[in-house]
C-alpha positions as CSV (number, residue, x, y, z in Angstrom):
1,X,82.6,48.4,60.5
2,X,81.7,50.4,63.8
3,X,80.7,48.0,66.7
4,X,76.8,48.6,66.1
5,X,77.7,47.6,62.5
6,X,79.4,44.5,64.0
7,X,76.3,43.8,66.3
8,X,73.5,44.2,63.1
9,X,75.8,41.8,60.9
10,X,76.2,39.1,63.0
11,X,72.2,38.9,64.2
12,X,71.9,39.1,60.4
13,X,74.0,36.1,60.0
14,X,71.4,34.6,62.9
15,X,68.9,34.3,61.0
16,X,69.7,31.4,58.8
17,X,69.7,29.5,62.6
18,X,65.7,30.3,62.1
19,X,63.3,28.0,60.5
20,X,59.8,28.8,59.5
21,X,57.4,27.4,61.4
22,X,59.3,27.4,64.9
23,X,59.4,29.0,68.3
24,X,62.4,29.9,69.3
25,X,64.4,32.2,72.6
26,X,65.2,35.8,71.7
27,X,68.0,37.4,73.8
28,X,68.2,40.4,75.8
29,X,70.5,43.3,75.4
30,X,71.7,45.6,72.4
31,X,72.8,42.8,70.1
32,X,69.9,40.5,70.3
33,X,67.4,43.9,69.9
34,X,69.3,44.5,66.4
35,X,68.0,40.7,65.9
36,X,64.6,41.4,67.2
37,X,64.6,44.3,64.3
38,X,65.8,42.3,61.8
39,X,63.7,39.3,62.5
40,X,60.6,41.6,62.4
41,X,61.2,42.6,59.4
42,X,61.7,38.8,57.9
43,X,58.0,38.1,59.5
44,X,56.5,41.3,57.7
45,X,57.5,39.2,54.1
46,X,56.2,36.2,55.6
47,X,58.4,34.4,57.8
48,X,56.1,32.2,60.8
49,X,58.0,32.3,63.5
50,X,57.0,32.7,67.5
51,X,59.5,33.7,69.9
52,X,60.0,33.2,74.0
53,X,61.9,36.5,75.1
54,X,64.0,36.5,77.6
55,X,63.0,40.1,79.4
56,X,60.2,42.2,79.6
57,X,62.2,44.8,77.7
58,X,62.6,42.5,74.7
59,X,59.3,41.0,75.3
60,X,58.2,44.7,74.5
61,X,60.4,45.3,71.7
62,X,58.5,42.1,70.0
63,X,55.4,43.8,70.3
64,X,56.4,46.8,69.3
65,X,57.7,45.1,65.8
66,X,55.0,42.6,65.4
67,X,56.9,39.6,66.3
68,X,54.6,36.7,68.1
69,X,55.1,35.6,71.2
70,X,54.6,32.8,73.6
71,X,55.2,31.8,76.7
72,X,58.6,28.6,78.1
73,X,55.4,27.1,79.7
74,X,53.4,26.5,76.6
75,X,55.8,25.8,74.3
76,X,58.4,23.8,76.9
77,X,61.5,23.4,74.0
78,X,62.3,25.6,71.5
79,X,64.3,24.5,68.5
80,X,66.4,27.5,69.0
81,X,67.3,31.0,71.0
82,X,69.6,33.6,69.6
83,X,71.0,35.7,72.2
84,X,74.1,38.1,72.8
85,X,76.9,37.9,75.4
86,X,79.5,40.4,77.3
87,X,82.1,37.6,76.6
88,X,83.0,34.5,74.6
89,X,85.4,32.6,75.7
90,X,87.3,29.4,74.9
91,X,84.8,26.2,74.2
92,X,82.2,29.1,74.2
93,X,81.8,29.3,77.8
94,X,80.6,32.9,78.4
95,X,79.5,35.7,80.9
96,X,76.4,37.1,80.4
97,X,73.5,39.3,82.2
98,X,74.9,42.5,81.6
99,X,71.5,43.7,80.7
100,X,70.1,42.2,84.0
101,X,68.3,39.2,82.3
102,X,70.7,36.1,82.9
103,X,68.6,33.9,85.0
104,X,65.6,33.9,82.1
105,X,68.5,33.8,79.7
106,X,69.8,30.7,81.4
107,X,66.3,29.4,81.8
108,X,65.3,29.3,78.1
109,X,69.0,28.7,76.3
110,X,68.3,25.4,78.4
111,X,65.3,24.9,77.0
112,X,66.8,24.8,73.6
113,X,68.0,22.4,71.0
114,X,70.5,24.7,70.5
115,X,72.2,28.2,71.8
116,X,73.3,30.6,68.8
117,X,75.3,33.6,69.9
118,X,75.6,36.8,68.1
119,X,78.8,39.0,69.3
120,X,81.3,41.6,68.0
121,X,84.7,40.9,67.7
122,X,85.3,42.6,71.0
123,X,83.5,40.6,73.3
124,X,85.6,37.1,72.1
125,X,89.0,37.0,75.1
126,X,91.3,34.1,75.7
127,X,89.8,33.6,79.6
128,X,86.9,35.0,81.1
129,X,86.3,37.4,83.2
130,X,87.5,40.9,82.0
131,X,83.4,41.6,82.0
132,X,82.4,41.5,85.5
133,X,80.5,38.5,86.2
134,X,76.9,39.1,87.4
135,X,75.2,37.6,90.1
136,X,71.6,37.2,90.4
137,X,70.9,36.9,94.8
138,X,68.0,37.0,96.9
139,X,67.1,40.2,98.6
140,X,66.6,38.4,102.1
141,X,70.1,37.9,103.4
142,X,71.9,40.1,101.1
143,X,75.3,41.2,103.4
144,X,75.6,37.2,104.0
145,X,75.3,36.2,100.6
146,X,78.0,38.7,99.6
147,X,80.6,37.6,102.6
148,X,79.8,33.7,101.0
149,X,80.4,35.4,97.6
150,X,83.6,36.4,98.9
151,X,84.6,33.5,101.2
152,X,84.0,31.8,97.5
153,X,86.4,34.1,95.8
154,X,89.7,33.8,98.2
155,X,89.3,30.2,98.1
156,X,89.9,29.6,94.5
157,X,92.1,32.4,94.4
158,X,90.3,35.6,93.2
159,X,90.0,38.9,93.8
160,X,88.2,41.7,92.7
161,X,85.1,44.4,94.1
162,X,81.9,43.2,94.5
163,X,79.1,45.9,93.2
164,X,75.8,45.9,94.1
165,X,74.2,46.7,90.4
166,X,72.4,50.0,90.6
167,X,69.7,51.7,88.7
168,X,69.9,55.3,89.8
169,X,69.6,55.8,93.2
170,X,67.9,52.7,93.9
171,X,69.2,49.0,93.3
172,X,68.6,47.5,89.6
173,X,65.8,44.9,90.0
174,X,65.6,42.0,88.0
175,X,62.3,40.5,86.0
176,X,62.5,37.7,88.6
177,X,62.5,40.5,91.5
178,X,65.7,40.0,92.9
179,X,69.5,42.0,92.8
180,X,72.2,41.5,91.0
181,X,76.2,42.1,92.4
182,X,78.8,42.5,90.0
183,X,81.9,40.9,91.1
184,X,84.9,42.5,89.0
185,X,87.2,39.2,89.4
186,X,89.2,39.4,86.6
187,X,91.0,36.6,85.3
188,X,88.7,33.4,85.9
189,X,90.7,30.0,85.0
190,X,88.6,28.0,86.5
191,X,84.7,29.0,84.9
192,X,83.5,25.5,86.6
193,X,84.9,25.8,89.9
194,X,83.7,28.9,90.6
195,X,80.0,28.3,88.7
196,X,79.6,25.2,91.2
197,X,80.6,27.5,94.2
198,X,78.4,29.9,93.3
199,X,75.4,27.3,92.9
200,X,76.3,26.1,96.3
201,X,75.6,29.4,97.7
202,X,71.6,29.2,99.0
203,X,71.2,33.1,98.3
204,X,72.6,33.0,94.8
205,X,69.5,32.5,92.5
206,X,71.8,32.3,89.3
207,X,75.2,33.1,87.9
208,X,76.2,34.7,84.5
209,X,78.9,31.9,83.6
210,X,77.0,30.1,80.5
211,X,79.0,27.1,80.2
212,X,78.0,24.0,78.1
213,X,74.9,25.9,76.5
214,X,76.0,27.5,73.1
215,X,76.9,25.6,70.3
216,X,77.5,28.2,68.1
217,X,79.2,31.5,68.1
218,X,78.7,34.0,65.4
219,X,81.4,36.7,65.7
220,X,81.4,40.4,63.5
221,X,84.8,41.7,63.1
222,X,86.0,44.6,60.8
223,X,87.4,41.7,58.3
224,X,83.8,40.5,58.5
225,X,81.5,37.7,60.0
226,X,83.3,34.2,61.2
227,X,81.5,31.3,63.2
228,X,82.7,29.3,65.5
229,X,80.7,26.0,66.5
230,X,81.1,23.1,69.0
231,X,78.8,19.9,69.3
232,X,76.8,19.5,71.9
């Protein structure tokens, strides 16, 4: 199978994660859009189902399918959100927000009974951090967040560029209104040091290190579709 093959076989393997008559998260990116598609059509025969995206862009996508929606403030936890990732890694710790959505994506996964993540084979890697790792900041103070960013870095031993994410000639603007810098660390062996630095960092709205959210994995190779699954 070609990758988007891969990506349309494992949200197909998602949907047995969905019960009629829930609400549940709906992911961001190209992965989780080949679930939008395919969930669509599974409400068209009859499935009830409302969903909480986790971008405007999905949000629209929805509509556009006939999917219902609600809002995370009136329906407060969802029984489950099915959302892609740029990396799985061991434990299924991941990096995510490559499609600019990881604070909303951390947000509602939270809210969640449970996190089920849909991936090609290529996104699983024995440590994170081959993905840069987004971070979501605050535009007031930018320079000073990035110099903490990096005082953050050399302490626990990284190195890498930090990028600040653009969207043509402008800077990419999140949902939430803020930036994102992409900081190409490489090798991270130590996802919860550098997550608690990170959160420590008063211009740092959110990270893209998921760590202790999913709790299962659903991976689409060429050999086929595997899961992987951890208690919670």
């Amino acid at each position: 199978m070609d990758q988007r093959l891969q990506k349309i076989e494992a949200a197909r393997a998602a949907l047995e994660h969905v019960e009629d008559g829930t609400v549940i998260g709906i992911g961001t990116g190209s992965t989780a859009e080949e679930f939008v598609r395919l969930l669509a059509a599974k409400v068209a025969d009859g499935l009830m189902v409302t969903g909480v995206p986790t971008s405007e862009r999905t949000a629209t996508l929805c509509r556009e399918l006939g999917v219902n929606l609600t809002t995370l403030d009136e329906a407060p936890r969802l029984a489950v959100t099915v959302d892609g990732a740029d990396e799985v890694g061991p434990g299924l710790a991941l990096i995510k927000g490559g499609g600019g959505a990881l604070l909303r994506e951390k947000i509602v996964a939270a809210a969640s009974d449970r996190m089920v993540v849909i991936a090609d084979a290529s996104k699983l890697v024995d440590t994170l951090g081959r993905f840069p790792l987004p971070i979501e900041v605050n535009r007031f103070g930018l320079g000073a967040t990035q110099r903490a960013i990096e005082g953050v870095a050399d302490r626990l031993g990284l190195a890498g560029a930090l990028a600040l994410r653009m969207g043509g000639d402008e800077p990419f603007v999140t949902d939430g209104g803020h930036l994102i810098i992409d900081a190409s660390f490489g090798r991270i062996p130590d996802p919860r040091a550098l997550s608690d630095a990170l959160h420590a960092i008063p211009g740092v709205v959110e990270h893209g290190l998921f760590l202790d959210l999913a709790s299962v994995a659903i991976i689409a190779g060429e050999n086929g579709v595997s899961t992987k699954e951890i208690t919670r």
